[in-house]
C-alpha positions in Angstrom: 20.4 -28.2 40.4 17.5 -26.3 42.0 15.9 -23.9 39.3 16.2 -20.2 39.5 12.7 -18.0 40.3 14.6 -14.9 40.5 13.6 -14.2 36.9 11.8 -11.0 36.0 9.6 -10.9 32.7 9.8 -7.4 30.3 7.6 -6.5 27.7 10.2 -5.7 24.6 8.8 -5.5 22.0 6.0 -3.7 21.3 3.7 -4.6 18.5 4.3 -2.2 15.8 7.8 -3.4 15.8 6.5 -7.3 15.9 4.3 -6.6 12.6 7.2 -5.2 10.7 9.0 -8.2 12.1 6.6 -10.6 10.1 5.6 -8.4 7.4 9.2 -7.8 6.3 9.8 -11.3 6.9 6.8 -12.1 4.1 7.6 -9.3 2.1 11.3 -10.4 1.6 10.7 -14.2 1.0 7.8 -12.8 -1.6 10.3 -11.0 -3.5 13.4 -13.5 -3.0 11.0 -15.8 -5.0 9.6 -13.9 -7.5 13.2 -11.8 -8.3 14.5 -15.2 -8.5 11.6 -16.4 -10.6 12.3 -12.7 -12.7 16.0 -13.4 -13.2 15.6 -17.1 -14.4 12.5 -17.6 -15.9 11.6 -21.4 -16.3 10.6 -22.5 -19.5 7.1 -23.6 -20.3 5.7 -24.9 -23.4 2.1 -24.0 -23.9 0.1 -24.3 -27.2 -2.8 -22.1 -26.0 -3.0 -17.9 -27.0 -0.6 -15.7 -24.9 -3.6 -14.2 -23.4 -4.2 -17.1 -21.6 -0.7 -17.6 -20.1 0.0 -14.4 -18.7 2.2 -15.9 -15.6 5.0 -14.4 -15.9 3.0 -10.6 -15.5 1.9 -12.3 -12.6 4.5 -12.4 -11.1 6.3 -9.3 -11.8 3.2 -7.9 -10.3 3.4 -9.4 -7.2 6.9 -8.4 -6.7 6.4 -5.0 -7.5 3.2 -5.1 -4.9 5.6 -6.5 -2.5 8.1 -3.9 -3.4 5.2 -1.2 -2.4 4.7 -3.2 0.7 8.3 -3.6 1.8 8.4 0.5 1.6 5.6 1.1 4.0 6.4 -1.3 6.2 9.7 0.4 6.4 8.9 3.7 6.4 6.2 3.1 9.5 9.4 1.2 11.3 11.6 4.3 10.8 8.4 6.5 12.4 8.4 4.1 15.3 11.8 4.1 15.9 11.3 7.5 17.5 7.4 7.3 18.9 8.5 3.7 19.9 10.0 2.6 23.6 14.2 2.8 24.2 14.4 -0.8 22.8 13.2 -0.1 19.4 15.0 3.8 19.6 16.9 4.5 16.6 19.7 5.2 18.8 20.7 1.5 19.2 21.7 1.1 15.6 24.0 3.6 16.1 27.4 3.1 17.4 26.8 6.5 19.4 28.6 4.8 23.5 31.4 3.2 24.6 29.6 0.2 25.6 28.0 -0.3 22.8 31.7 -0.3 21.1 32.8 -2.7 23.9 29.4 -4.9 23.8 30.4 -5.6 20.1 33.6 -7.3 20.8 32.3 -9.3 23.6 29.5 -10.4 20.9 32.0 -11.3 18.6 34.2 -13.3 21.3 31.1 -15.5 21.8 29.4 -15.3 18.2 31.9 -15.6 15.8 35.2 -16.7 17.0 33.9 -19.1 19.9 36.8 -17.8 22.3 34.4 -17.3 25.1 31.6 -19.2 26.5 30.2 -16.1 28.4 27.0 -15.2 26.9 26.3 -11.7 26.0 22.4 -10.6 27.7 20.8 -7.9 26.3 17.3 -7.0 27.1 17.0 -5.9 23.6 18.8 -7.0 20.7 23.1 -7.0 21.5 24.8 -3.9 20.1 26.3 -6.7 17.1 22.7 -7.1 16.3 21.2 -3.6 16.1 24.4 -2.8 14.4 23.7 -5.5 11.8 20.0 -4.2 11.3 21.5 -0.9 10.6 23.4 -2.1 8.0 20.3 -4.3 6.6 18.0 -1.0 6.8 20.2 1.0 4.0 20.2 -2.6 2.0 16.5 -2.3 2.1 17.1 1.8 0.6 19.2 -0.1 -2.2 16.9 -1.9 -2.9 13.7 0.0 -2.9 15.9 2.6 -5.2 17.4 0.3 -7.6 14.1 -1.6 -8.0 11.9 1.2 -8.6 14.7 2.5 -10.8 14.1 -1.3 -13.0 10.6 -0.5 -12.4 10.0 3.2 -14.2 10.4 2.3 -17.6 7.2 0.2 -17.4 5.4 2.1 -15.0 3.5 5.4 -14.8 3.8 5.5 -11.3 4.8 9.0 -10.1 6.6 6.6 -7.5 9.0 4.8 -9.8 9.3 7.8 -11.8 11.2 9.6 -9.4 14.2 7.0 -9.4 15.0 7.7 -13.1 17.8 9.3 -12.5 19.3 6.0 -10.7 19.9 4.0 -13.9 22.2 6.3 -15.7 23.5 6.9 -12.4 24.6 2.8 -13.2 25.4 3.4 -16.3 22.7 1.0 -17.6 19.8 -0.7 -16.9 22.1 -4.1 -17.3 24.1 -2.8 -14.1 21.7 -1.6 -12.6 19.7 -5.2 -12.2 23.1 -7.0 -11.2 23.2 -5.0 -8.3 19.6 -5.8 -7.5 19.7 -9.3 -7.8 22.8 -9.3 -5.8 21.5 -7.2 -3.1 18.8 -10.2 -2.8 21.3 -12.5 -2.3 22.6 -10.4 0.6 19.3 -10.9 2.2 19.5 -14.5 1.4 22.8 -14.9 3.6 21.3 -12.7 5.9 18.2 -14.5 6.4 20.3 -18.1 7.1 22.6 -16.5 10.0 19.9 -14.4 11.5 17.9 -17.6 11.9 20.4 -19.8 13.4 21.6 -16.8 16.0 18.2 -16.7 17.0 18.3 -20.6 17.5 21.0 -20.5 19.6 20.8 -18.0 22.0 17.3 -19.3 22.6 18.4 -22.8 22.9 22.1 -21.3 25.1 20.6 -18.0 27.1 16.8 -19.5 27.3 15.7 -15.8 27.7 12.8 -16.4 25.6 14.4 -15.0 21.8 11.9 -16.9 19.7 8.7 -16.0 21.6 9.3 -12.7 22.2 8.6 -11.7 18.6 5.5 -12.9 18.7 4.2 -12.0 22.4 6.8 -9.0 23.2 8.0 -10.7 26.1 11.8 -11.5 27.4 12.9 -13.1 30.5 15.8 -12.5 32.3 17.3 -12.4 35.8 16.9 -9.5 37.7 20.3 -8.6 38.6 21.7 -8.9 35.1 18.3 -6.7 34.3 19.9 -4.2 36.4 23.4 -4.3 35.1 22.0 -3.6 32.2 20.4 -0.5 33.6 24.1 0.5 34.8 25.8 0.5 31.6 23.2 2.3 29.9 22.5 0.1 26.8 19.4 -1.7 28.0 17.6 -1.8 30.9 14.1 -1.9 33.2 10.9 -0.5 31.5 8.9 2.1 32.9 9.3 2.0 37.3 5.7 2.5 37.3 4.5 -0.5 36.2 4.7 -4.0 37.9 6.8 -6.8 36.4 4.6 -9.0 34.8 1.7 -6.4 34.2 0.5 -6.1 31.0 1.4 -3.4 28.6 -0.5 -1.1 26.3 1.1 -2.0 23.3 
């Protein structure tokens, strides 16, 4: 089979959305470990003064510091998704077309229940995809609420202070921390399948899935490039600039 040169490269992602890519990627695996740490606390034997074996404040520190960074990093993501380009618009985690609608049941057919072997390309992310980090975004609110809620008893942080209200909201601060912990362990699944969907569509569509987070770059053949422009979802970056050139940011 002779190989295809009809492929056009397109800057994606730019890199304000590739740092919150790796820094909510660190931020989350931080505070997997340490909430896990927090929730089941090994036990060590130690014959030396308390003082001297302040761990476990350690580590509640460093979750809450990753807490602090996991906000930011959000709330500079949420600014970007409107001073950002149409592929990290917040208007893609919305189910706001038709073809975004339709997109998500193609995506499904070839995900989920293997009845197609017609893969789905998207310039951006499919419409299953920026769908799914919709849903992920307000598991993020839950739990930067809930934990700064667990957090304001200790703290006197006007920033945790203001989530008092959330505990008696639970009904207690037991409640309150079962729904945190499981809210990790939504990320947890989360993290396994968005992993192996990366994975495969890299190693099934070869559009370049896996580097593209790191260099902002996706390939992909021109005339699906502009289908894509046709049904609205995704399409060619600015007309202006020459394929291959290299972007501003």
């Amino acid at each position: 089979m002779n190989a295809s040169h009809d492929y056009q490269r397109v800057y994606v992602w730019q890199q304000p959305v590739r740092w919150f890519h790796w820094i909510n990627a660190l931020a989350i695996i931080t505070l997997g470990v340490t909430g896990w740490l927090i929730t089941h606390p090994p036990a060590l034997m130690n014959s030396g003064e308390a003082w001297t074996s302040f761990w476990f404040g350690k580590v509640r520190f460093v979750h809450f510091a990753s807490g602090y960074v996991l906000l930011a990093n959000f709330l500079v993501r949420i600014y970007w998704s409107f001073a950002g380009n149409k592929y990290a618009s917040w208007r893609n985690f919305l189910p706001l077309t038709k073809a975004q609608v339709r997109e998500v049941w193609q995506v499904l057919k070839v995900d989920i229940m293997q009845s197609s072997d017609k893969a789905v390309h998207a310039l951006g992310h499919n419409a299953v995809a920026y769908f799914t980090y919709a849903a992920t975004g307000l598991l993020t609110v839950f739990q930067v609420v809930t934990g700064f809620a667990l957090m304001a008893p200790t703290s006197q942080s006007w920033i945790p202070r203001l989530f008092t209200w959330v505990t008696p909201l639970f009904g207690s601060e037991g409640s309150v921390r079962t729904f945190h912990y499981a809210g990790m362990w939504l990320f947890v699944i989360f993290t396994f399948i968005h992993v192996y969907l990366v994975f495969y569509h890299d190693y099934v569509e070869g559009h370049g899935v896996m580097s593209s987070i790191i260099g902002g770059w996706k390939f992909m053949e021109k005339h699906k490039i502009a289908a894509q422009e046709a049904t609205g979802i995704s399409g060619l970056p600015t007309k202006s600039r020459k394929a291959g050139s290299r972007p501003k940011a």
